[in-house]
TIDRENDO-879572 format. One record per atom (N, C-alpha, C, O, CB): z, y negated, x negated; residue in one letter. Coordinates in steps of 0.05 Angstrom, whole numbers, padded with zeros to 5 digits, always signed. Each point is the difference from the previous one (the first is absolute). Glycine has a CB too. Layout:
// residues N
ZYXA;...
***
This chain:
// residues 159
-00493+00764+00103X;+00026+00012+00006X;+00015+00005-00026X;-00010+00006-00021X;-00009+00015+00063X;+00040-00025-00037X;+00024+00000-00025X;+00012+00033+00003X;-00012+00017+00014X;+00032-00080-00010X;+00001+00066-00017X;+00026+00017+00005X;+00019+00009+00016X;+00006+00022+00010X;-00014-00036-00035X;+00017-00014+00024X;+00024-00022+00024X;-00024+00011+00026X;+00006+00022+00009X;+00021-00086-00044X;-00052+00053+00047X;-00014+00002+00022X;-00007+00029+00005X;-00007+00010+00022X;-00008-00056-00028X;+00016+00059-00015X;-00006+00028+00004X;+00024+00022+00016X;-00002+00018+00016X;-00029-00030-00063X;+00058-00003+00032X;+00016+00013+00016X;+00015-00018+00029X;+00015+00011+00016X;-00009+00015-00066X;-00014-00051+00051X;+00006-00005+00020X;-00016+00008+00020X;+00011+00006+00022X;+00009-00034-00043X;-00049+00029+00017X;-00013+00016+00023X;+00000+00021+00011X;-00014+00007+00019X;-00003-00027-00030X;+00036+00033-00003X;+00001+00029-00001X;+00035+00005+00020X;+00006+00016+00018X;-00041-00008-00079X;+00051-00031+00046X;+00037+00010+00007X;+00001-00017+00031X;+00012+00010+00019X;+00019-00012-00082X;-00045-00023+00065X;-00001-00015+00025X;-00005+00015+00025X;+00017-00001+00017X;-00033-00034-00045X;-00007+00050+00032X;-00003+00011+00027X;+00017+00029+00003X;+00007+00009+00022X;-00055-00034-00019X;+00052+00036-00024X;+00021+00022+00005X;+00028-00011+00003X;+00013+00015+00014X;-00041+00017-00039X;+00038-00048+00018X;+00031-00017+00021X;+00000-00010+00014X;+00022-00004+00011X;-00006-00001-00030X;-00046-00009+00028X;+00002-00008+00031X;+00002+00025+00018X;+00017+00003+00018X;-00046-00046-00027X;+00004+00066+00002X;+00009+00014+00020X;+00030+00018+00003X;+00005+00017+00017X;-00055-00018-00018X;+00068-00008-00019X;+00032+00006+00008X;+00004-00028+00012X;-00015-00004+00019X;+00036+00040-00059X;-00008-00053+00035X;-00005-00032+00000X;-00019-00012+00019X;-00001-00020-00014X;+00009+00024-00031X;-00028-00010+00069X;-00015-00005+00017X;+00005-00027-00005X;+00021-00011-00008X;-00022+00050+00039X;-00023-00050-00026X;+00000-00034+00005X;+00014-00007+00024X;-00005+00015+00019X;-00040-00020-00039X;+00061-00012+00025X;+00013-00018+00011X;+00029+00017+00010X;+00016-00005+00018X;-00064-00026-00005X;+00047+00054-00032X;+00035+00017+00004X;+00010-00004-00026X;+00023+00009-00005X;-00030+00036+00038X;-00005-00056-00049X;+00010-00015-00026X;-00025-00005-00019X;-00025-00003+00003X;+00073+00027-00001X;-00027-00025-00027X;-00027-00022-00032X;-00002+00036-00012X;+00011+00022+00004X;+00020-00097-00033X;-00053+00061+00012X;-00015+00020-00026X;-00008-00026-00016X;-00019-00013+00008X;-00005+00065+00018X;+00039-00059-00050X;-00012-00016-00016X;+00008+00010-00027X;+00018+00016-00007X;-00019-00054+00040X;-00021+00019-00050X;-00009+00010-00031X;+00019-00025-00010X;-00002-00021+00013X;-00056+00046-00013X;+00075-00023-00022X;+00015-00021-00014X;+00009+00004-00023X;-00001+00023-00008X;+00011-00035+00042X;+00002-00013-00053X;+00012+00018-00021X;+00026-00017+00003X;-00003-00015+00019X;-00040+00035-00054X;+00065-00023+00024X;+00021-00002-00005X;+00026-00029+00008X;+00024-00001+00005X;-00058+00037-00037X;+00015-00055+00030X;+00013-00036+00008X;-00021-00002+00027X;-00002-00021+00013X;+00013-00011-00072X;-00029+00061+00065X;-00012-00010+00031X;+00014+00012+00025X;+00001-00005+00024X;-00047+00002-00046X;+00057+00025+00000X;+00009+00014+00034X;+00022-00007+00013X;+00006+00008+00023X;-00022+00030-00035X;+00032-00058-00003X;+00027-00012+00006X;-00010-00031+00016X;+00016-00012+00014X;+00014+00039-00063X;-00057-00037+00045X;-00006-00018+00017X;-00013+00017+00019X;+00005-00012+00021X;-00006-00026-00051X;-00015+00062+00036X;+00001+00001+00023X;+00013+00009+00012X;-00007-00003+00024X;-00018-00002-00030X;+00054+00023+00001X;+00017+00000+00018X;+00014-00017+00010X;+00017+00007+00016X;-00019+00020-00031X;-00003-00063+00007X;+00014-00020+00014X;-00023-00009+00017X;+00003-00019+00014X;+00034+00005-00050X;-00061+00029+00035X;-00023-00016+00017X;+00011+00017+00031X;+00004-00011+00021X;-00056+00002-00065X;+00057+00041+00036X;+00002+00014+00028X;+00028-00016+00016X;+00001+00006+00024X;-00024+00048-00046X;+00035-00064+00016X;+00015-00015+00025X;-00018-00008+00026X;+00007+00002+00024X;+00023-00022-00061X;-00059+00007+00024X;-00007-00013+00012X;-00033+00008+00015X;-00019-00012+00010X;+00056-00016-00041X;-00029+00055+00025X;-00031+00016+00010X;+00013+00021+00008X;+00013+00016-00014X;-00052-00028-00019X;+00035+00015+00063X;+00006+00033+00011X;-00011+00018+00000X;-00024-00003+00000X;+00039-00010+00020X;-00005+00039-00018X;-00011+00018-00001X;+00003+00011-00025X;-00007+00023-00007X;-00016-00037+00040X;+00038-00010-00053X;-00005+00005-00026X;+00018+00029-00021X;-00004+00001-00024X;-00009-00059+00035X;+00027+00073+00001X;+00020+00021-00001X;-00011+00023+00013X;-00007-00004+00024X;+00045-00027-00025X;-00043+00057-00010X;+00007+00002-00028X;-00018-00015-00011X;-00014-00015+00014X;+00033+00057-00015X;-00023-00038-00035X;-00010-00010-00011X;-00017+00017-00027X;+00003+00016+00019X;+00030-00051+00006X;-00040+00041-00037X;-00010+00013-00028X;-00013-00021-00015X;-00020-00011+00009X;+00012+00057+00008X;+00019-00051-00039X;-00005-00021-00014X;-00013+00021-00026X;+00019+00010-00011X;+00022-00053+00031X;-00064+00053-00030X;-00005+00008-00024X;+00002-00010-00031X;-00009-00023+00004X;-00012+00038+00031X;+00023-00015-00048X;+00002-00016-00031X;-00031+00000-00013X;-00013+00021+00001X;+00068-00001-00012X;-00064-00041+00001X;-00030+00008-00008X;+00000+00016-00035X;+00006-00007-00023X;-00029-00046+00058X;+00017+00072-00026X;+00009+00032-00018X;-00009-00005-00027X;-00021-00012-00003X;+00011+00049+00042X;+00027-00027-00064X;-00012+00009-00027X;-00012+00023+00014X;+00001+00011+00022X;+00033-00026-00065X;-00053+00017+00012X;-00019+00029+00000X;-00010+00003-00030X;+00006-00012-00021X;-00028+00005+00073X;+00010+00024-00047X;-00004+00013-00024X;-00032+00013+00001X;-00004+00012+00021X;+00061-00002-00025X;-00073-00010-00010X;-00023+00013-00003X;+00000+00029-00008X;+00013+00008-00019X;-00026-00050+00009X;-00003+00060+00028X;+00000+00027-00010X;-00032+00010-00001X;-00014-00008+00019X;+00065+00018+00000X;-00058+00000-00032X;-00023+00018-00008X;-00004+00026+00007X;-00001+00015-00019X;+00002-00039-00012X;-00003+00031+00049X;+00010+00039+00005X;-00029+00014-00021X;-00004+00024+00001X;+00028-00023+00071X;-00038-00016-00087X;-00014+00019-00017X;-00035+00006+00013X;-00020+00009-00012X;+00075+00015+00000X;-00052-00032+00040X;-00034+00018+00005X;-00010-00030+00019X;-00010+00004+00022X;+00020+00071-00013X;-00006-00100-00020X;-00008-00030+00005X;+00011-00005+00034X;-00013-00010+00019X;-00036+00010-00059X;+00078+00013+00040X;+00011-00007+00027X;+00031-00031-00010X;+00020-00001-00014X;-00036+00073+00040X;+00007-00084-00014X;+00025-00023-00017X;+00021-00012+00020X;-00005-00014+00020X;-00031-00005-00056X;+00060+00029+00026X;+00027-00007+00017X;+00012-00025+00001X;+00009-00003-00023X;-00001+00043+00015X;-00001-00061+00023X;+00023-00015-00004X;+00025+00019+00007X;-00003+00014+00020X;-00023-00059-00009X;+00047+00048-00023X;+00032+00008+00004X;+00013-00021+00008X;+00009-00013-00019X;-00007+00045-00015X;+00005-00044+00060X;+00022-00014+00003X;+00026+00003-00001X;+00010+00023+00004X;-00038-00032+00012X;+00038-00004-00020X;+00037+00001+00003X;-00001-00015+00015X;-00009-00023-00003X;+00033+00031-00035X;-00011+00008+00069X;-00001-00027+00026X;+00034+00002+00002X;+00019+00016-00003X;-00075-00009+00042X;+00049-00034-00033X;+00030-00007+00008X;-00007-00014+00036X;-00017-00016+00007X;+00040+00002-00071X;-00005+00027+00079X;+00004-00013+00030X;+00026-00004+00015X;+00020+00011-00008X;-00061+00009+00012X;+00041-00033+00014X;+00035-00013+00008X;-00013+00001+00029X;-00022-00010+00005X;+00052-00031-00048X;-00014+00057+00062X;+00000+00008+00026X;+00030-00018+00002X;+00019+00006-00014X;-00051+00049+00019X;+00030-00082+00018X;+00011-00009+00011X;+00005+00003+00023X;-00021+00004+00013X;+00012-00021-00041X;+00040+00016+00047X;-00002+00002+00023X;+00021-00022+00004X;+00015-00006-00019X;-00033+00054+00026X;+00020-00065+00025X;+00015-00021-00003X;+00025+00017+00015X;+00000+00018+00017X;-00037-00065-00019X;+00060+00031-00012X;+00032+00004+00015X;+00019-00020+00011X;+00000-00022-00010X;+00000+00054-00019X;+00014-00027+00045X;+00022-00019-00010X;+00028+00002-00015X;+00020+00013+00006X;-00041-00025+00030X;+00017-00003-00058X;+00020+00010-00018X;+00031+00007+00006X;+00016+00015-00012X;-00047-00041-00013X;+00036+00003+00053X;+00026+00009+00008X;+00013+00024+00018X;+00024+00004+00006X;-00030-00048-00015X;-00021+00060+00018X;+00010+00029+00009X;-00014+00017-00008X;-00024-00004-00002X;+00040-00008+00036X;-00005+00034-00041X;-00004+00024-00022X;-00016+00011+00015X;-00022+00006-00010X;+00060+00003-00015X;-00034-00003+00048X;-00027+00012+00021X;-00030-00004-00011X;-00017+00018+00001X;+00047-00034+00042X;-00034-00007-00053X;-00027-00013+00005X;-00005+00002-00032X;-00023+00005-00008X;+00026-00041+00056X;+00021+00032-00068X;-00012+00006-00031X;-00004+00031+00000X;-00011+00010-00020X;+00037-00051-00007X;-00017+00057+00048X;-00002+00034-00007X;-00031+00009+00009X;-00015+00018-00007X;+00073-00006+00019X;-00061-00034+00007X;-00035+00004+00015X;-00012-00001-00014X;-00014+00019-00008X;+00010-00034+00040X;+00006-00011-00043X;-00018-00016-00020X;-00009+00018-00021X;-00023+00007-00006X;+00047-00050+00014X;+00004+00052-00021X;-00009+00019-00031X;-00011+00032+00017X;-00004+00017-00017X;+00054-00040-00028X;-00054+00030+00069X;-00007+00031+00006X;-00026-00012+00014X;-00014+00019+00005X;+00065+00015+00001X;-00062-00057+00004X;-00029-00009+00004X;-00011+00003-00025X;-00014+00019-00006X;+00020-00050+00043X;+00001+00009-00056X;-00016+00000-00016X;+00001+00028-00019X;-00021+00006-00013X;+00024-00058+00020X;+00020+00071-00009X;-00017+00022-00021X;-00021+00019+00028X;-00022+00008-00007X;+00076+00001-00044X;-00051-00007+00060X;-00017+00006+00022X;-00023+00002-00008X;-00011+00020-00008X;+00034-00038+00036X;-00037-00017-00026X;-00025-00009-00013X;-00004+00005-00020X;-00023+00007-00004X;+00021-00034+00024X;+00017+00027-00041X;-00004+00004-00029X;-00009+00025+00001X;-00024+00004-00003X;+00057-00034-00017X;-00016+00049+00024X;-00006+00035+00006X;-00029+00002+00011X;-00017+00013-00011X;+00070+00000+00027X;-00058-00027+00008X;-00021-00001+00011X;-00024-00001-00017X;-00016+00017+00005X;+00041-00033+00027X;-00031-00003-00055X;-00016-00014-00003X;-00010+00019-00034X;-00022+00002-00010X;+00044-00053+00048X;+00004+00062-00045X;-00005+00018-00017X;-00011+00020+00010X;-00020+00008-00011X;+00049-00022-00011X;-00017+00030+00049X;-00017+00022+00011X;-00032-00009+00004X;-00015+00019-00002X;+00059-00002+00026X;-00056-00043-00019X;-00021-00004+00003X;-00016+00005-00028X;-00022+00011+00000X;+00039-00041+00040X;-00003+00019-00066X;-00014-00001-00017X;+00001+00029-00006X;-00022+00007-00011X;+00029-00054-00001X;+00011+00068+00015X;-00010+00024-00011X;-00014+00009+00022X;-00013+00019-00009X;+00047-00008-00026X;-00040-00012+00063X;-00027+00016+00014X;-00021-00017-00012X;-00021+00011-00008X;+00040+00005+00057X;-00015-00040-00051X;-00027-00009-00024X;-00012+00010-00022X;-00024+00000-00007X;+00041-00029+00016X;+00009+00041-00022X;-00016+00015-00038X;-00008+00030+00006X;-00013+00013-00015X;+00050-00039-00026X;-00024+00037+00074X;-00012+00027+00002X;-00025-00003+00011X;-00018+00017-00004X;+00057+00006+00008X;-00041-00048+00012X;-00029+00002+00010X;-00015-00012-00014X;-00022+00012+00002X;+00033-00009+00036X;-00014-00027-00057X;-00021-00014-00010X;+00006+00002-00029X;+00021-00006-00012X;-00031-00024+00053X;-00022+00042-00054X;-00003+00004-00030X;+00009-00028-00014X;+00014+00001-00021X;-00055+00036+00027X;+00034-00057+00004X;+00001-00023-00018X;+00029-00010-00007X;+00003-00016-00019X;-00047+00003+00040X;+00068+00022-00008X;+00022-00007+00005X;+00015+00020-00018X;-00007+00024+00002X;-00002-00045+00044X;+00033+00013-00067X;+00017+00013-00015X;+00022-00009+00012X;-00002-00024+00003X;-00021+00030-00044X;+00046+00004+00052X;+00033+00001+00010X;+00014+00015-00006X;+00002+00021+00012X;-00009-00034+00018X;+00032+00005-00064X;+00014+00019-00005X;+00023-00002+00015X;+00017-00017-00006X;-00036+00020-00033X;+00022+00014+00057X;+00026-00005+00027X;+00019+00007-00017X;+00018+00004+00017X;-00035+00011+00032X;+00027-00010-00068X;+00019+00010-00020X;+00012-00022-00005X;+00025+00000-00002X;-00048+00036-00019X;+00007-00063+00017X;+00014-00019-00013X;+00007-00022+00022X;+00011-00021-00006X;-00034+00033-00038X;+00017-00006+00064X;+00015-00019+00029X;+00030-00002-00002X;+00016+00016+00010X;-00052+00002+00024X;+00042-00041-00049X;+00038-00013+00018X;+00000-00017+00006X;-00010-00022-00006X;+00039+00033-00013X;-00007+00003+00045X;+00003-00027+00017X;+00028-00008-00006X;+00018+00018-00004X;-00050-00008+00045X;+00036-00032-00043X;+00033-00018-00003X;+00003-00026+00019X;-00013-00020-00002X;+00015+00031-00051X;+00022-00005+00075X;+00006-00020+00019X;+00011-00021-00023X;+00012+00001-00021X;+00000+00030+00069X;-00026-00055-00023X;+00008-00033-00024X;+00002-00014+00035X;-00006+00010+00022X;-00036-00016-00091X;+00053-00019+00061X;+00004-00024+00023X;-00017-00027-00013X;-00003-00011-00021X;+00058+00029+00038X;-00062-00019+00005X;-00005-00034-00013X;+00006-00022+00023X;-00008+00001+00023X;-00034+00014-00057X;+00061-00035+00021X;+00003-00016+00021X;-00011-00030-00002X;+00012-00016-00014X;+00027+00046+00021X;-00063-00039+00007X;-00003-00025+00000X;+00013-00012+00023X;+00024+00000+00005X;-00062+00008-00030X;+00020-00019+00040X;+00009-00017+00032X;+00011+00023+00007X;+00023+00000+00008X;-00060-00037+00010X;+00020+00068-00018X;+00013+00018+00019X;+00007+00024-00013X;-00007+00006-00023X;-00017-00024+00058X;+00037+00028-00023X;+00013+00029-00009X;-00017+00024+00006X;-00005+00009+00022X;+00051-00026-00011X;-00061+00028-00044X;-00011+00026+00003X;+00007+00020-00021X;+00005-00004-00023X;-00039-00017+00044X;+00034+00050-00006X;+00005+00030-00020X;-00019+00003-00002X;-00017-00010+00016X;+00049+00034-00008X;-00036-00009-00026X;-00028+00019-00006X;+00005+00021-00022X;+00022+00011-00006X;-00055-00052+00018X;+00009+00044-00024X;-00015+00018-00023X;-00011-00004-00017X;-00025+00000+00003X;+00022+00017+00018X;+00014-00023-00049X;-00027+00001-00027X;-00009+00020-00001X;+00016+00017-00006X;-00003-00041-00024X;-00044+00032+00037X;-00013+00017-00011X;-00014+00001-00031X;-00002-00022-00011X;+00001+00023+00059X;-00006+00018-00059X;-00010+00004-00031X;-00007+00024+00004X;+00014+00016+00012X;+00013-00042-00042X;-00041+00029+00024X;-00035+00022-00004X;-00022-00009-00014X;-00006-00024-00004X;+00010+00039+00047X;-00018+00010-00053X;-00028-00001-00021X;-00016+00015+00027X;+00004+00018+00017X;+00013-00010-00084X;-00042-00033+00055X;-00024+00004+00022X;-00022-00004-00018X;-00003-00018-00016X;+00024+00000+00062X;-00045+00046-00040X;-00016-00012-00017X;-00026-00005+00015X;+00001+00009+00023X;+00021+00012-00064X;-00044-00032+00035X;-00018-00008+00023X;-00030-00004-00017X;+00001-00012-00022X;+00041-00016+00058X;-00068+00038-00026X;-00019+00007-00021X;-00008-00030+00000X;+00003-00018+00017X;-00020+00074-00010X;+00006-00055-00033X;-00003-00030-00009X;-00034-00007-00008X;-00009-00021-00009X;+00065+00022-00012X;-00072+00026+00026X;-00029-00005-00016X;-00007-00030+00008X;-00006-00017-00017X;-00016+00071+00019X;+00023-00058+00026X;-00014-00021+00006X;+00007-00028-00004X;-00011-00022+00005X;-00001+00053+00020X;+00035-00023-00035X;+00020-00029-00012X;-00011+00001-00032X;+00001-00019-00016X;+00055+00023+00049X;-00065+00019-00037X;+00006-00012-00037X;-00039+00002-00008X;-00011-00007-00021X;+00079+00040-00001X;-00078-00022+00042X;-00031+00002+00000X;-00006-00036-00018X;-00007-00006-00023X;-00003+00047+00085X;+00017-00054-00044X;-00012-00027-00025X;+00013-00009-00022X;+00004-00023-00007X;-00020+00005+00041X;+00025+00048-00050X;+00021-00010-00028X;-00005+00029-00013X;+00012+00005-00021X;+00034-00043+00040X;-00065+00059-00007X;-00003+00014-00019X;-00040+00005-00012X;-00005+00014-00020X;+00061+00008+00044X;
***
């Protein structure tokens, strides 16, 4: 197990359960992918909303008594589809997706109150509405937040 797998195993099943399989996507990507798979969802239903995550910097931490942190800087994009030519459906679009976004941050902080292994500075959560238009018309949410997630068993074969 890597970094990247450490936090995807971790961010994946907490946005499905906002996010449910076949009421939309939860995918891991970085930057020239997520613009191809928003031209793939034309062609796969169900595919809206969407949460596309960014595969995260991090940072190594040491808390001092042999407990070892990755710090991510996550970046995520809550997509919802519209149609661009009535305002109705871009006003949905951008109040679905901060919805989820909101959502998904509330998940991660009942996460850092309930589980030791989990760091969530909710301090540093912003969200900023963006569009993206490929084949189809969607609003959403950049999310940005620091997540930190215990790492012994990731760095156990490197110390």
């Amino acid at each position: 197990m890597n970094s990247t797998n450490l936090f995807w195993n971790y961010f994946e099943p907490l946005a499905k359960e906002i996010v449910p399989d076949g009421a939309g996507t939860v995918m891991q990507s970085d930057g020239d992918q997520m613009e191809k798979l928003m031209t793939a969802s034309v062609s796969t239903r169900g595919f809206f909303p969407a949460v596309f995550v960014m595969r995260p910097a991090y940072k190594l931490h040491d808390n001092g008594a042999e407990q070892f942190y990755f710090w991510f800087n996550v970046t995520f994009y809550v997509f919802c589809k519209s149609n661009y030519s009535k305002q109705e459906t871009i006003e949905a679009a951008f109040n679905d997706a901060e919805a989820i976004a909101l959502s998904i941050a509330h998940k991660l902080r009942q996460e850092h109150q309930l589980t030791e292994n989990v760091e969530y500075e909710y301090n540093t959560t912003a969200l900023e509405p963006v569009t993206m238009m490929t084949l189809e018309s969607t609003q959403g949410y950049e999310v940005k937040l620091r997540l930190a997630l215990q790492a012994n068993d990731v760095l156990r074969i490197y110390l």
